[in-house]
N, C-alpha and C positions, 0 to 999 in steps of 0.2 A: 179510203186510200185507193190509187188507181188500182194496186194490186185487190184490191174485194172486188172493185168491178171487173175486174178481169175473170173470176173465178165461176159467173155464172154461164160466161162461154166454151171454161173447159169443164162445166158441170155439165153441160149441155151433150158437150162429144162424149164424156163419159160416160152417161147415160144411154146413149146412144147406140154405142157402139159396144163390141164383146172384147173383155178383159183383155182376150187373144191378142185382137186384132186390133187393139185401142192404137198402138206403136204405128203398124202401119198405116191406119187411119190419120194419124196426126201428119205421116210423111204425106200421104197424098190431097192433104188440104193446107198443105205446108203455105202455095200461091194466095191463098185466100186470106189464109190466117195473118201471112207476113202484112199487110196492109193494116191489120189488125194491132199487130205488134210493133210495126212503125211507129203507131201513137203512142207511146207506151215511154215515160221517162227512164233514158237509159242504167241507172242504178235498181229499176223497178225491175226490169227486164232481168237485169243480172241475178237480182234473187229470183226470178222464176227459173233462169235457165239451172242454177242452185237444185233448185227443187227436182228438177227432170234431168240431172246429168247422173250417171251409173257409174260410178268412179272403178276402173279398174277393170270392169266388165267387156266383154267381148259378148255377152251373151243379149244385151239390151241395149237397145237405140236412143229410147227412152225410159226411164220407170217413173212411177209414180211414188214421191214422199207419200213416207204415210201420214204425215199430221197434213198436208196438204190433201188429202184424199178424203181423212174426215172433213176438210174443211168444204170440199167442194160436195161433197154428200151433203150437207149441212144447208148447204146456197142452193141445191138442186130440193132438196125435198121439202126444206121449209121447215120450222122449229119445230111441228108436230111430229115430226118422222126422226128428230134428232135423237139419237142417243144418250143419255143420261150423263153420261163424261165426258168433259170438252176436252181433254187433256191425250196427247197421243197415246198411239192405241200401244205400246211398249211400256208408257211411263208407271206402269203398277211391276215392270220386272225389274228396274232399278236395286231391290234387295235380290240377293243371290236365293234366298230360299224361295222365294215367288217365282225367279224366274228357274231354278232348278226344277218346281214342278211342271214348267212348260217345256220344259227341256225334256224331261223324263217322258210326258205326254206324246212329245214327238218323235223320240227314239222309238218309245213301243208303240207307235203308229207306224212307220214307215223310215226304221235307222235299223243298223248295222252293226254287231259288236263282235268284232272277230281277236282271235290273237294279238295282232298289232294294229288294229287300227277298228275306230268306231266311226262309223258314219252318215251323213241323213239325205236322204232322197228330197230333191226339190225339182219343180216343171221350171223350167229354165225364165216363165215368165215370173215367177217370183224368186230370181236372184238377188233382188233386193231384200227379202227378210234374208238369206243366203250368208249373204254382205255383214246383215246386223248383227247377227248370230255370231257370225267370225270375230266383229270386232268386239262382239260383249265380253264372248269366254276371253280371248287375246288368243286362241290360236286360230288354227287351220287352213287349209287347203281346199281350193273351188277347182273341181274337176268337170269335165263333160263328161256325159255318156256317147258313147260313139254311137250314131246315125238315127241319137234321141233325143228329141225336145228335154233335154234333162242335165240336170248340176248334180253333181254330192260335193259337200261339204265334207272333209275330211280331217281328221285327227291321227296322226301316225305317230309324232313322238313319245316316249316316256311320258312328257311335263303334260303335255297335250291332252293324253289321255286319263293322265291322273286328274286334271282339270276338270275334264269332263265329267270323270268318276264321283268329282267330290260333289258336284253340282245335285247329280242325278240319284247319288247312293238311297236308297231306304222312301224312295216315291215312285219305285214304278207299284203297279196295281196287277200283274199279273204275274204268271212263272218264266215265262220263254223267254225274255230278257235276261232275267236273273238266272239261268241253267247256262249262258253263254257266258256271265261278268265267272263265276263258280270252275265252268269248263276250264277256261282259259286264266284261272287262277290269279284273278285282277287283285284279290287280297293279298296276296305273295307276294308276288310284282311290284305292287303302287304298296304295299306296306300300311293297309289299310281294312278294314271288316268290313265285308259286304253288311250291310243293312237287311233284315227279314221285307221280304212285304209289306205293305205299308197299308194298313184300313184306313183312310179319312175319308172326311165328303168332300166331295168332288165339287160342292157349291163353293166350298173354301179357298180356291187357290186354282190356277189357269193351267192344272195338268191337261182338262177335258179339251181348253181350248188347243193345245201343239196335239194332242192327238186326233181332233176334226181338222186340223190345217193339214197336220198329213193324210188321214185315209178319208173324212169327214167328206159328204157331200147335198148340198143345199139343192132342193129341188120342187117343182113345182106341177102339178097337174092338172088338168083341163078333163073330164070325164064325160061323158052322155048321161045325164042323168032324167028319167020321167017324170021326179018328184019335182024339177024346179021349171020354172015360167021358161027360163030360158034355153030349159032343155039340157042345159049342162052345170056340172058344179066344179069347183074349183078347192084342191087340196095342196098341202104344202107339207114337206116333209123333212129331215135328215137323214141320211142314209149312210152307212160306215160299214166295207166290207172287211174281213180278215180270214186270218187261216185258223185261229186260236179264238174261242169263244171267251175265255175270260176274263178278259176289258171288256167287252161289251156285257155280257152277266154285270158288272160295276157301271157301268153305265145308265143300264134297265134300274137300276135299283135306286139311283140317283134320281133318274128323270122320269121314271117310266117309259114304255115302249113293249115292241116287238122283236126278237131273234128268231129268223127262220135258219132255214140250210139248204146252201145251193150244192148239189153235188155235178163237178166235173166230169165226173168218171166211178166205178165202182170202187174207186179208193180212195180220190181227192175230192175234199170238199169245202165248200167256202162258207165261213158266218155272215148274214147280215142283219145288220140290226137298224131298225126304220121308229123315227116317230111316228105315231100312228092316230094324233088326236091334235083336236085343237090345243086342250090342253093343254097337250107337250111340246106345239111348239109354242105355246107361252111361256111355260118352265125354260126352252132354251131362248131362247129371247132376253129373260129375265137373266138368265146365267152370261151371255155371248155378250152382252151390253155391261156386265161388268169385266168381263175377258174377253174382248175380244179375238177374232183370230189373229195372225197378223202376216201370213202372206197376204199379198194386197188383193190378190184372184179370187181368195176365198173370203175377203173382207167383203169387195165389192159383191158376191154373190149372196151372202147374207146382208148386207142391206138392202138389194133389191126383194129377195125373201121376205125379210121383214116388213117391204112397202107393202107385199102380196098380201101378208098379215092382218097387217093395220085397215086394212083395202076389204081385206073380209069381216072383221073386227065391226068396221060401220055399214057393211052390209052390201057394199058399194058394187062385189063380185054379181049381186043380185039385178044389176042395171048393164040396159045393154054396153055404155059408155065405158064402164068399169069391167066388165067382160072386155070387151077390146083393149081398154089400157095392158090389163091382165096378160092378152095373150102377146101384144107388142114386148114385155117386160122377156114371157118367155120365149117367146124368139130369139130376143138377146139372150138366153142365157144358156151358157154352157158351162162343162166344165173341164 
């Protein structure tokens, strides 16, 4: 249909361009493109504009659907590089308990539980999961941070937070969450028992993934190395900093890895915890392709990760060609 061939032009700027700056980039080849989209049957057109319109938003010019996003991933890498699930990258949260542990995942990554209100930190480029989130629970509030690329998603009411509670109760994986639902006496309140901790595998259900969407970050290296022809070798990692080591301890234990400690100062100090092996990032690979992430920043950074993978996989990192691809890929990539 005309709309498939369409998709290998916007696989192309997608690729191309960084997450960021994908928005502006589309405005400033806006000239080019309209010549482009003129040809373009007006009913076809309309579902694209569908696709890229940010209903309600102030914070995006354009966003990117997500099933449109796997799909142009899909057109751009080629069947080899596709992911195992054609089906959009939300359709596994559908039941409330699946998507409660992704909930959970992302509160004790980068959310908020205070007396009257719980809330999740997002980079304002993905107010589109922002959006979805709102409309999945049925409540909340889209806030700025004032003089920061940044949304929260907010829950202030009774109903709101009960909602929330009910989703998230008895799957977070560590304490500091639950010492704030306890403080603030959310059992009393919402008329409900907090849930102990919760031990399961983490390979079971998408908590891992809302907690790499919020603190999770994909990344890739380029090193000096003597041992190789071309003088350099080429690593790829996941990285996840915090204030509280024990999600990531649950983590290490899932996937394997490293936790070091950064310390800021003689009192403050930061966790992080790093894939540290090929292996591991096959294990997350093998885990992120059934859960995927689903801001679209951190989607698109772990498919290009994964191209890096695959890339070294066949050894391709070892060719000067594939060396270049390589470091084009991380040039695009930030986070």
């Amino acid at each position: 249909t005309p709309l498939v061939s369409w998709a290998p032009v916007m696989g192309l700027l997608l690729f191309n361009c960084m997450p960021e700056t994908l928005n502006s980039a589309l405005v400033h080849l806006q000239p080019r493109l309209g010549r482009v989209l003129g040809k373009i049957p007006g009913p076809i057109l309309s579902r694209m504009q569908e696709y890229y319109k940010q209903s309600a938003s102030n914070f995006y010019f354009f966003s990117l659907n997500q099933t449109l996003a796997r799909q142009l991933v899909s057109v751009h890498l080629g069947p080899r590089y596709r992911a195992d699930k054609s089906e959009p990258k939300n359709a596994l949260l559908k039941d409330d308990e699946m998507f409660g542990y992704y909930l959970a995942g992302l509160i004790e990554g980068d959310g908020y539980i205070g007396e009257r209100e719980i809330s999740i930190a997002f980079s304002d480029k993905d107010a589109k999961n922002a959006y979805w989130l709102k409309e999945r629970i049925g409540y909340g509030s889209i806030m700025p941070y004032k003089g920061k690329a940044a949304i929260r998603l907010c829950f202030y009411s009774k109903d709101a937070r009960k909602r929330v509670f009910e989703l998230i109760n008895g799957k977070f994986v560590a304490p500091y969450k639950m010492f704030n639902l306890k403080r603030y006496e959310y059992d009393l309140k919402l008329n409900m028992p907090i849930l102990p901790i919760k031990e399961f595998d983490l390979w079971s259900n998408p908590w891992f993934a809302g907690f790499a969407d919020a603190d999770g970050s994909f990344g890739i290296d380029i090193k000096e190395s003597k041992t190789h022809k071309l003088g350099f070798n080429v690593v790829i990692h996941l990285r996840i900093k915090q204030k509280f080591r024990e999600a990531l301890d649950v983590i290490k234990t899932a996937f394997g890895g490293n936790i070091s400690t950064i310390y800021k100062d003689d009192v403050r100090q930061i966790f992080a915890y790093s894939s540290t092996s090929f292996k591991i990032s096959h294990n997350m690979i093998k885990y992120f392709d059934q859960f995927p992430p689903l801001n679209d920043s951190k989607y698109l950074h772990y498919i290009r990760w994964r191209k890096v993978y695959l890339m070294i996989q066949e050894k391709k990192h070892l060719t000067k060609r594939g060396l270049e691809n390589i470091r084009d890929i991380k040039k695009n990539f930030r986070d």
